[in-house]
Structures are given as structure tokens and as C-alpha cells.
N, C-alpha and C positions, 0 to 999 in steps of 0.2 A: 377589152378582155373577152364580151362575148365575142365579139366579132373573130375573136380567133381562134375561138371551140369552133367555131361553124366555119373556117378557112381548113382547117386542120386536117379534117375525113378527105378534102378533096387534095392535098397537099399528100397525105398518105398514098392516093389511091392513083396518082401521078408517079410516085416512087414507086409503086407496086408493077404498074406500067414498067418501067423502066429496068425493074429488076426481071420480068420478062421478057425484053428484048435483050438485056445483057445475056441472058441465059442464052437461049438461041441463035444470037449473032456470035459474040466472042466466044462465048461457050464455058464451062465451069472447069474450077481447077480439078484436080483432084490429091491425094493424100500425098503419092510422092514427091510432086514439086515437078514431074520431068514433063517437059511437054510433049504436044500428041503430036506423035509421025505417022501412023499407018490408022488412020479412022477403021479400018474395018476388023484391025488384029487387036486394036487398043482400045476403043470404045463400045458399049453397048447401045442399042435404042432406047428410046425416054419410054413407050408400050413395048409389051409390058414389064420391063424389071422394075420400072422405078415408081409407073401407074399402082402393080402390087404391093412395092415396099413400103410406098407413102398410106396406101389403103389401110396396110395390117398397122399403121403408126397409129392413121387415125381413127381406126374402129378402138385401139389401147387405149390411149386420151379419151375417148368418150365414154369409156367404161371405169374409168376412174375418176373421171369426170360427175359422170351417175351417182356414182358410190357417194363423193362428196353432197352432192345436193339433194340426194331423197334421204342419206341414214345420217347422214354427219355434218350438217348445212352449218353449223358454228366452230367447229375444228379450227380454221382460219380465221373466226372473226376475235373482235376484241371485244372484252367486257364494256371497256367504255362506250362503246355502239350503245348500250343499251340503257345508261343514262340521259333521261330528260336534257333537252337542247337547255341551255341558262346562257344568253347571250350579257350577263354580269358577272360572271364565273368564266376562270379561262382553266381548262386540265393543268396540274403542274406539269407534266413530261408529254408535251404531242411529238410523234414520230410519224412521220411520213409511211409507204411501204414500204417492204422490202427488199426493192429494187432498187429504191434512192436511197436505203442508207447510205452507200460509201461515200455518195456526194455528199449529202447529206452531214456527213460528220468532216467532210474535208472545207464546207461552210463555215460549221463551227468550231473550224481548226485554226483558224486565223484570229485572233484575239488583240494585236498589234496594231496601229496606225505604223503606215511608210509612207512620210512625205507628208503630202495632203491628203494622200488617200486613206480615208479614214476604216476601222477593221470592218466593218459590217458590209463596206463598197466592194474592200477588200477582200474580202469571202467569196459575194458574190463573184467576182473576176473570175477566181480561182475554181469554183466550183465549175460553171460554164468551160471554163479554159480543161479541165478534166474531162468533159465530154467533145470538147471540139479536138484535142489533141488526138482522137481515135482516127477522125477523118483525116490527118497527117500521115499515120503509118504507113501507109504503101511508102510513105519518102523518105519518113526516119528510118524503114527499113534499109540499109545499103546494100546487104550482101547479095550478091549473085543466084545462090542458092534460094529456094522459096521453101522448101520443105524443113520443120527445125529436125526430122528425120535424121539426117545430117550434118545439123547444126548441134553437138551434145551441150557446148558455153550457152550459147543463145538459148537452149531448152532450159537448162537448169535456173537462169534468168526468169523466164517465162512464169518457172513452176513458183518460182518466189514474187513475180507480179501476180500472178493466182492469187498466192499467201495474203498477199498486202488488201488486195479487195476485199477477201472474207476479214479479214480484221477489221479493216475500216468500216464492212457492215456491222460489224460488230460492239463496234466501239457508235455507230450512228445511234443502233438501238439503246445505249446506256446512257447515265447524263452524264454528262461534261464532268460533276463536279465530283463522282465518285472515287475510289479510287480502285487502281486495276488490280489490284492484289487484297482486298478486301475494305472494308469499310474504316476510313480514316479514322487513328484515337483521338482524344480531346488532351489537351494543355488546360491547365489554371494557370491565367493571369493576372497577378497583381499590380494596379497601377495607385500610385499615390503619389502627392504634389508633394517636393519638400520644403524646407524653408526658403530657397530662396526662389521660388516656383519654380523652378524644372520640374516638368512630369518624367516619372520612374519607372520603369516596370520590371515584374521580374516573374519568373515561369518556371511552373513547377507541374513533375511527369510524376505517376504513379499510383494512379487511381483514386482510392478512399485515405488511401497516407497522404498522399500529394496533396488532398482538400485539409486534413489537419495539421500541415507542415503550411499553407498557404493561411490557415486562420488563425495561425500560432506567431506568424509572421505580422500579422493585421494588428493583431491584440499589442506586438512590441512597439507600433510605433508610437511618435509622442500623441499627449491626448490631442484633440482637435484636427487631426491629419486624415483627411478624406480621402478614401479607399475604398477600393475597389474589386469584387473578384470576379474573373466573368473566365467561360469554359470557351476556348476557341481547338480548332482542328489545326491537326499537328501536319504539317507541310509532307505530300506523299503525291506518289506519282500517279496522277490523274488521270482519265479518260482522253480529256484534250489535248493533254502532253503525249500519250499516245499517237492521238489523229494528227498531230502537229508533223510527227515523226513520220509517218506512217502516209501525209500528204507529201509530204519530200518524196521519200519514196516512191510513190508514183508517178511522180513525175520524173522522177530520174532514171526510172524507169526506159523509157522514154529516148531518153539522150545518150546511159549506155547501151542499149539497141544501136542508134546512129555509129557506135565509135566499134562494137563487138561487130557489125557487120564488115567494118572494113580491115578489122586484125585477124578475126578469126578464120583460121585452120579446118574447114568442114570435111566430113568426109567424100567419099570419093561416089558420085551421081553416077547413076546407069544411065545408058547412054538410049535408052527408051524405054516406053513402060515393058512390049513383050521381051524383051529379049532379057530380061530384069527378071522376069517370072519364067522362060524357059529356061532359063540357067540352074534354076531349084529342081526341074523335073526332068531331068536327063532320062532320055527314052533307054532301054533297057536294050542289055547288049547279049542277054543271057541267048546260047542257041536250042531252039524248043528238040526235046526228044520224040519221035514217032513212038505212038505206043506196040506194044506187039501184042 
């Protein structure tokens, strides 16, 4: 495990390589999707447009940056930071950041054994397989078009894979056992053996009536009949019935991409980026008056 904090800088700083050579060789897309035909009517130089735009980004970031770490240094932290270590004490709810939620909770969305593979193996699969499935897309993607510009089915797709992530962070951050629509009621259950020992139980809803309709119930039965009341939570829709849902969905995500690329009706591509953007700015035909 050390061993792989200290592989990890050099593993990054290889891909960083690489992501500037991609840069330069192949060259980047851009927003429409159309490829470059004329380098000198359709492109600009990397000095200075893009040397100033990346500048003014990062002089922003560092100034919100600032802000954070001299006036408001706890803003983002957690109270529990601030708890004595007790390696015999474990916190009831740890959550990762905020960046692993939606894995995070697509972990603890699999609750099920399949097979031999038992839910905990199972999760793990799944979580990993949510992050590997990204390095797929160039392929699940099928359609012709690159830009969802284009593409209105594929976009509106899109905006609802958006949707599912911030959910699933969301559902990461809460626990499993709450429920999503507010905090589960309690049930009274009573259990008692009858004569011929069969255990009974019977459940009763309604608050403070419900307990004296469940003790009124206890008092009838015969004398010596061992009984029971005990408060349990009443069956409601859960965090991880959510995640459960909400991990389908991402990954089917996924798959209708594969099938919408190859049905789908896009619209109609300009046939380069200038002539795309001359088309909006037609030169003026007006004829100028000499003045007198």
C-alpha cells in the first residue's frame, strides 16, 4: 500500500506527459464537433489567447483560494477533524469526500449475494467497474456526430446522467438506513408463544393509542403467556433503495448511449467551423451615401 502512494506521483506525472503530447500532436477538439479544415481561418495560437485565459483562471482560483485559507480555513472542514484520535471508538457514519460519494454510495448499493459472489466482493466490482466504464466511452459512444450540440435525444440523456450523479452524491453523504423522505415511524410489536408454541405477533400503528391498544392486548392474554412489546421501524424507502436504483441507472446510462447513437436523427453539422460562423455575419449590402 505504501508502495503505491510513492508509484502513484510518477504514474500521474507520465499521464500529464502524455496529455501534452496529445495536446500538440492530435490537437484538441473543440465545442462543435466539426473538424479543422483551414488551420489558419479556424484556429487560433496557444500565445497569447489561451497563455491569457488560463492566466486570468488562475490568478481567480488563487484568490478564492486566499480567501479560503487566511479568513475561513474551517468552512470545508468537518467537526469530526477535531475529535481526539480513539483507535477503540469507530465514528458511527465515516464518509469519504466529496468526490467519492457517488461511488461511494453505488458500494453501498449492492446489498445482495449473486452466486458465490458475495455483496461486499460485489460492491467492490461495481464501484471500480463505474469508474472504468468512463475509459469505454469513446466506444459506447456510436454516433457519427461528436458534438450533443446536435444531438437534442443524446443531450437530454446526458442532462439526466448529470442528475443521477448528484443524487448518488447525495444519497453517499446520508446513511443507508435513513429514509428519503424523512425519518422512518415505529411500529409496536407484539410477540407471544401460544399454547401449542407457535410464536405470534401482531403490530399495531398510532403513536400513544397504538402503545395502549398493544398493552390492552398483553393484559388479555392467558395468565403465564410470555409477551412481548418492542418498537421496530415501519418498512419505507431508504437511502440504499435509492443508490440501488440510481446505480442501474448509471450504468444504463451507458448502454442507452450505445443504442441512441446508432437511431438517433441529429441535426444537420456545418460543413466547417468558418463558414458555420460566416453564415451569422453576412457583410452588409447597404450602398453608402456621399455626404454633401
Amino acid at each position: 500500500f505504501f508502495s503505491l502512494h510513492y508509484l502513484l506521483p510518477f504514474m500521474i506525472a507520465a499521464v500529464v506527459v502524455l496529455h501534452v503530447w496529445a495536446l500538440h500532436v492530435p490537437g484538441n477538439n473543440n465545442p462543435t464537433g466539426v473538424e479543422v479544415q483551414d488551420v489558419e481561418k479556424e484556429t487560433v495560437p496557444f500565445h497569447p489567447y489561451y497563455t491569457v485565459k488560463d492566466a486570468f483562471a488562475i490568478v481567480l482560483f488563487f484568490m478564492m483560494f486566499a480567501v479560503f485559507v487566511f479568513y475561513a480555513p474551517n468552512v470545508l472542514g468537518h467537526a469530526d477533524n477535531y475529535v481526539q484520535a480513539n483507535p477503540l471508538v469507530t465514528p458511527s457514519h465515516i464518509v469519504p469526500e466529496w468526490y467519492f460519494l457517488p461511488f461511494y454510495a453505488i458500494l453501498r448499493a449492492i446489498t445482495f449475494d449473486v452466486g458465490p459472489i458475495p455483496a461486499k466482493l460485489l460492491g467492490v466490482i461495481f464501484m471500480f467497474a463505474a469508474i472504468a466504464v468512463l475509459f469505454l466511452l469513446p466506444w459506447m459512444d456510436t454516433s457519427k456526430v461528436k458534438s450533443m450540440r446536435y444531438r437534442p435525444v443524446a443531450r437530454q440523456f446526458f442532462f439526466g446522467f448529470v442528475a443521477t450523479c448528484l443524487l448518488l452524491g447525495w444519497c453517499g453523504a446520508s446513511n443507508p438506513d435513513d429514509g428519503v423522505f424523512g425519518t422512518p415511524g415505529k411500529k409496536l410489536v407484539v410477540s407471544y408463544t401460544d399454547a401449542g408454541g407457535a410464536e405470534i405477533t401482531s403490530e399495531y400503528d398510532g403513536g400513544g393509542e397504538a402503545y395502549l391498544d398493544a398493552k390492552k392486548f398483553v393484559e388479555s392474554l392467558p395468565a403465564g403467556t410470555n409477551a412481548s412489546i418492542s418498537a421496530v421501524a415501519k418498512p419505507t424507502f431508504q437511502f440504499r433503495h435509492l443508490s440501488l436504483i440510481l446505480t442501474f441507472a448509471y450504468f444504463g446510462y451507458f448502454i442507452l448511449l450505445f443504442f441512441v447513437g446508432l437511431t438517433e436523427s441529429s441535426k444537420a453539422v456545418p460543413e466547417s467551423i468558418h463558414k458555420s460562423v460566416l453564415k451569422r455575419s453576412k457583410p452588409s449590402t447597404a450602398t453608402a451615401i456621399p455626404a454633401e
